[in-house]
Phi, psi and omega in degrees: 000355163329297170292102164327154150202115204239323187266339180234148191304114188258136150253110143268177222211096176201145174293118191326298186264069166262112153231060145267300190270141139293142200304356199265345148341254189292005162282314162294322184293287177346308179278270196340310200277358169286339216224024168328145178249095172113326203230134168308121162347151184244160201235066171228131170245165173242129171236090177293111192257134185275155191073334186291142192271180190278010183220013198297316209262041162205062158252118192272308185292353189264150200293351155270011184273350160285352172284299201285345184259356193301295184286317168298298152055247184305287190334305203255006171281000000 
């Protein structure tokens, strides 16, 4: 958490039920990068897709992959 990035745009992109990474992963590092001390605020968001698992979201067939291609999208329009 060490590292700044003050300029760039953070998206994650992770599944309620995933348990390989747990979703409070990417919930903290968010809240950490929210709660910058001294240093400009950071420009990150979380996008929890529910029910998806740790491999839902690169999976075509799975029922998050339209959330995920939704968000990349949105990112790269």
């Amino acid at each position: 958490m060490q590292l700044s990035l003050p300029k760039t745009r953070q998206c994650l992109i992770h599944g309620s039920a995933d348990d390989v990474i747990p979703p409070t992963f990417s919930r903290d590092y968010v809240t950490a990068k929210h709660e910058l001390h001294g240093r400009p605020k950071e420009n990150v968001q979380l996008q929890e897709i529910g029910g998806a698992d740790h491999y839902d979201l690169i999976d075509p067939r799975s029922k998050a992959w339209k959330q995920v291609q939704k968000t990349v999208r949105e990112l790269t329009a």
